[in-house]
C-alpha positions as CSV (number, residue, x, y, z in Angstrom):
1,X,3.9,-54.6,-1.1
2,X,2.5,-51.5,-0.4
3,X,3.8,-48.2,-2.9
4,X,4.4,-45.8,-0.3
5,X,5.1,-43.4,-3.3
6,X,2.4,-44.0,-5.1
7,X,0.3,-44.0,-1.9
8,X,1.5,-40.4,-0.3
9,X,3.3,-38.7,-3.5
10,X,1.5,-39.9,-6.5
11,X,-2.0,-39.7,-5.6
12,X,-4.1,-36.3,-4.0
13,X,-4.6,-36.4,-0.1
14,X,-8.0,-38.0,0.2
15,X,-9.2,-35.0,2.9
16,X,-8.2,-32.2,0.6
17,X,-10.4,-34.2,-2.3
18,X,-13.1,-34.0,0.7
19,X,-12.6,-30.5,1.9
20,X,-12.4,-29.4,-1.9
21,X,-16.3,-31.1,-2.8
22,X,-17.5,-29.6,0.7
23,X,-16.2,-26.1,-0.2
24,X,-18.0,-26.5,-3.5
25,X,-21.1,-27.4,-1.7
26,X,-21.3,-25.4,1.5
27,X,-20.1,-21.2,0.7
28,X,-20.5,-20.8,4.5
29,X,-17.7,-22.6,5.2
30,X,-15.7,-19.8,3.0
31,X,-17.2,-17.4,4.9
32,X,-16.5,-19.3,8.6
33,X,-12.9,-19.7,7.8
34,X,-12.3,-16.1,6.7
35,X,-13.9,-15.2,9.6
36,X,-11.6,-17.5,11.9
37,X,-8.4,-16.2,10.4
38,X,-9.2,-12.8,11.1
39,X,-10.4,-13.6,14.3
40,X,-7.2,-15.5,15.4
41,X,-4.7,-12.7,13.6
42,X,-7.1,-10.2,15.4
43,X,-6.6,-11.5,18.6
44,X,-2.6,-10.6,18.4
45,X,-3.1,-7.6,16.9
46,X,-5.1,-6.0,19.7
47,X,-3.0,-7.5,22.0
48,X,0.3,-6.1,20.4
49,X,-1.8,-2.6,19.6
50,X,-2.6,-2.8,23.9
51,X,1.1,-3.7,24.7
52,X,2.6,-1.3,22.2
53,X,4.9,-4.6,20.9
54,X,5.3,-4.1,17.0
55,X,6.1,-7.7,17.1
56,X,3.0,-8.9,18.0
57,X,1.5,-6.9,15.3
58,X,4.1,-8.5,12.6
59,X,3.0,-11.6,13.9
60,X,-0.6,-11.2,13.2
61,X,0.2,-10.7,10.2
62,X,2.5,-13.7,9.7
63,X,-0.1,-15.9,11.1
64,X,-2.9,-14.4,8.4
65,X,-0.5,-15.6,5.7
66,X,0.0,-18.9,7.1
67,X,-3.2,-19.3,7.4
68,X,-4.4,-18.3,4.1
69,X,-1.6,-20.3,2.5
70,X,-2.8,-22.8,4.4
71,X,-6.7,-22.6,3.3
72,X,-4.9,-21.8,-0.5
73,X,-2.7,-25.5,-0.3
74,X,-6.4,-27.3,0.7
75,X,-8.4,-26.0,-2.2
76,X,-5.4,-26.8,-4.9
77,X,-4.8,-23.3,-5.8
78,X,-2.2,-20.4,-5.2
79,X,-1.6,-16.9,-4.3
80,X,-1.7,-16.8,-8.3
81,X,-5.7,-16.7,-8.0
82,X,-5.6,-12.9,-6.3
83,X,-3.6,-11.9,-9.3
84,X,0.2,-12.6,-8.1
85,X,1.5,-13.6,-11.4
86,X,3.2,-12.0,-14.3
87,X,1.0,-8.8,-15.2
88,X,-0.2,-9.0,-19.3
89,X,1.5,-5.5,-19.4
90,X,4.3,-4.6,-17.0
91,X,4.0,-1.1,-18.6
92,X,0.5,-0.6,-17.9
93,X,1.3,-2.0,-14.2
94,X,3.7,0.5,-14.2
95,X,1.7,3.8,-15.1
96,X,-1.2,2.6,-12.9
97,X,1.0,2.1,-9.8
98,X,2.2,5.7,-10.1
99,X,-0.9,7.0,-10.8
100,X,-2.1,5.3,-8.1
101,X,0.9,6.7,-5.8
102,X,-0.3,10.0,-7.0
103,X,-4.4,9.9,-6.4
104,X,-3.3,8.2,-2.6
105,X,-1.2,11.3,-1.9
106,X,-3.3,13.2,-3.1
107,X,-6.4,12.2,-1.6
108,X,-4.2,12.0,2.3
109,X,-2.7,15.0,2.0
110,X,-6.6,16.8,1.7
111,X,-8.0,14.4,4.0
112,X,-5.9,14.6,6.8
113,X,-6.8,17.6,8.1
114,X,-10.5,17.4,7.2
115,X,-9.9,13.9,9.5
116,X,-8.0,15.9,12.2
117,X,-10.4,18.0,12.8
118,X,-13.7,15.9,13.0
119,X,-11.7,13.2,15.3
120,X,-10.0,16.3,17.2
121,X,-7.0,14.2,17.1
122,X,-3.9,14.4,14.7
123,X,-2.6,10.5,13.4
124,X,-0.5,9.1,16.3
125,X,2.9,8.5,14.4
126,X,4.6,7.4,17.6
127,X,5.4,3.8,16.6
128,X,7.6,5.5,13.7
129,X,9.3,8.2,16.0
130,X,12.7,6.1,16.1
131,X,12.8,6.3,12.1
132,X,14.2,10.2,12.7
133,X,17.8,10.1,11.3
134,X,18.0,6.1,12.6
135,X,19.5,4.7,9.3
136,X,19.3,1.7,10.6
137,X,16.0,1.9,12.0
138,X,15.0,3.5,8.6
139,X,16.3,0.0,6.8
140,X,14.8,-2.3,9.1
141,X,11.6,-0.1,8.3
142,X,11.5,-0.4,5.0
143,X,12.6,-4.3,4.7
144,X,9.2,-4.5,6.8
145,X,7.4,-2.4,4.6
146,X,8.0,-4.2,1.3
147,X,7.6,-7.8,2.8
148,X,5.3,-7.7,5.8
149,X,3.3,-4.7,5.0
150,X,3.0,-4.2,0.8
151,X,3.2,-7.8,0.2
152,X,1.7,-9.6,3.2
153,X,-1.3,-6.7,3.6
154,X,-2.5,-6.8,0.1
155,X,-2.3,-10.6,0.3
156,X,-4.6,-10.4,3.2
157,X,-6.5,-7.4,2.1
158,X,-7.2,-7.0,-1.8
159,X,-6.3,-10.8,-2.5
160,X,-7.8,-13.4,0.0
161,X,-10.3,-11.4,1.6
162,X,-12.1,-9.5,-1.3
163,X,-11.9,-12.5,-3.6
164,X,-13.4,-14.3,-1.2
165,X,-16.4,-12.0,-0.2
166,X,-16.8,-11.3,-3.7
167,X,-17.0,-14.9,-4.6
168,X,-19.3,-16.3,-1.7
169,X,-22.1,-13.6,-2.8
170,X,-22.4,-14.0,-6.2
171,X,-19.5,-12.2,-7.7
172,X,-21.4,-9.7,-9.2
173,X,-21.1,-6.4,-9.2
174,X,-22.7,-5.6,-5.9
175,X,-20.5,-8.6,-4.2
176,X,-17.6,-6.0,-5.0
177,X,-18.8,-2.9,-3.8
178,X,-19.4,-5.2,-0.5
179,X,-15.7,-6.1,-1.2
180,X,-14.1,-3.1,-1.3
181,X,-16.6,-1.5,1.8
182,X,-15.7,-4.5,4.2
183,X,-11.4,-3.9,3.1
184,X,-11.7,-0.5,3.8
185,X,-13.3,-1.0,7.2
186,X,-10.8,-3.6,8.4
187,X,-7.9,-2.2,6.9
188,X,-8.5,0.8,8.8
189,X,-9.2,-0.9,12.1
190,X,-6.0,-2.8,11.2
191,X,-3.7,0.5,12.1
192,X,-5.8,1.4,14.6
193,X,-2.1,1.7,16.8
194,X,-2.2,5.1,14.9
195,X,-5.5,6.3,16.8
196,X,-9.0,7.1,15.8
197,X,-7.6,9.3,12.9
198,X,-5.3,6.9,11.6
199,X,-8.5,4.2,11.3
200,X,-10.2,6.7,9.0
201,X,-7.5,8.0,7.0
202,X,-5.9,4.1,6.2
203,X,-9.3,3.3,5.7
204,X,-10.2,5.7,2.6
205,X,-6.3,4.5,1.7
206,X,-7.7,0.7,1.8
207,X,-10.4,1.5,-0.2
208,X,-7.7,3.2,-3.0
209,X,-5.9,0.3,-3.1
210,X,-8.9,-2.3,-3.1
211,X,-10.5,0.5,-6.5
212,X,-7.3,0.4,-8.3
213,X,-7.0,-3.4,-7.8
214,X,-10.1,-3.7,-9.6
215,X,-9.2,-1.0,-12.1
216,X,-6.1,-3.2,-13.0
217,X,-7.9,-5.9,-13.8
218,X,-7.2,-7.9,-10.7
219,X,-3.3,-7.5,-11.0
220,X,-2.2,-7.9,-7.5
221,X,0.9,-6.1,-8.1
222,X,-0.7,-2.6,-8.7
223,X,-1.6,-2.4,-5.3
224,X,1.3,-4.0,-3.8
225,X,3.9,-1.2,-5.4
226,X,1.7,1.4,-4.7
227,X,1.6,0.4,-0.8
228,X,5.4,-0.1,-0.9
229,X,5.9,3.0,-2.4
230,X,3.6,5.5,-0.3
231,X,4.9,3.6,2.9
232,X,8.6,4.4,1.4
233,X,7.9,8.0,1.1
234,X,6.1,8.4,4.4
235,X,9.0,6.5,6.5
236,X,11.4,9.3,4.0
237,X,9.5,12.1,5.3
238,X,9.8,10.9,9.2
239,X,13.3,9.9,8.7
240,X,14.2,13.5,7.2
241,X,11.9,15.0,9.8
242,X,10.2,16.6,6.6
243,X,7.0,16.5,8.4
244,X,8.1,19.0,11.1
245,X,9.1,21.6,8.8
246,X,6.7,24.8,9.2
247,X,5.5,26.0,5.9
């Protein structure tokens, strides 16, 4: 009698054994698949970015973390890999995160205009416009915010695809610069629904978040908190219509 158990629950899948040894032997293959699922995720982005449909552009990101999760489950490991697991110091995680907050708002609030005027364009906010004094809009926001966008972007971002570039060539010090250069770029071209000046300016942001990811020490969660909360305070400031105020 055959063990179905045995056969399907007690013992590994034989083609994740097999895709496991060939992803040992063959970094391309890293390098083909990360390109396939950005490819793929790309696709409805640009396609909710030329419609206007948010949805489509939550969706791309939903389909990058099934993806991911997908490649994740195949080689036997876990998000816990990027650094999503209980920080050595929650204290130091913390302090780092607001520090972080601070150098990010810091760093936008001088860039923008520099941006602005070298593009000629301002950032094109007009996805957020129904945030103004839309309490419900302003929820729905910010449940979006600290799933889709803080968790499910640095996932994406300064989890799988900077460990990944990093790892496929060489992980040295050099592999990260290449890292962080290649998150910033796409990161930025991520938003590009907020125009040429929103590219640059959540660019230099990427590249923040990908620097003080590696500051940390690899904790995931620096990076995550410090998206959620400058997202926060930017969907406060349209909500309040702080942002319209003439100094």
């Amino acid at each position: 009698m055959i063990d179905l158990k045995s056969r399907f629950f007690g013992q590994p899948f034989p083609f994740r054994d097999r895709w496991e040894f060939f992803l040992s032997k063959n970094s391309w293959v890293e390098v083909a698949t990360l390109v396939t699922i950005f490819f793929i995720s790309g696709i409805l982005l640009w396609l909710g970015n030329k419609s206007g449909s948010a949805l489509l552009t939550l969706l791309s990101i939903l389909l990058a973390l099934s993806l991911i999760r997908l490649v994740l489950w195949l080689r036997r490991s876990s998000w816990r890999e990027f650094g999503l697991k209980k920080p050595k110091s929650w204290l130091k995680t913390i302090l780092l995160t607001f520090g972080g907050l601070i150098t990010v708002y810091i760093v936008v609030v001088v860039s923008m205009p520099l941006v602005t005027r070298l593009t000629g364009q301002p950032m094109d906010k007009s996805l957020f416009e129904t945030l103004r004094g839309n309490v419900p809009a302003l929820i729905f926001g910010l449940l979006v915010v600290w799933t889709l966008a803080a968790f499910g972007e640095e996932l994406i971002f300064r989890g799988y695809l900077m460990n990944t570039l990093a790892r496929v060539f060489g992980n040295k010090n050099g592999s990260w610069i290449f890292a962080c250069i290649i998150n910033s770029i796409l990161f930025g071209v991520g938003h590009m629904y907020q125009g040429i000046s929103g590219v640059i300016l959540l660019g230099i942001v990427g590249l923040l978040y990908a620097l003080f990811y590696l500051g940390s020490g690899r904790n995931l969660w620096v990076p995550i908190l410090i998206h959620g909360l400058y997202d926060t305070l930017a969907f406060l400031v349209i909500f309040f219509n702080l942002d319209k105020l003439s100094v």
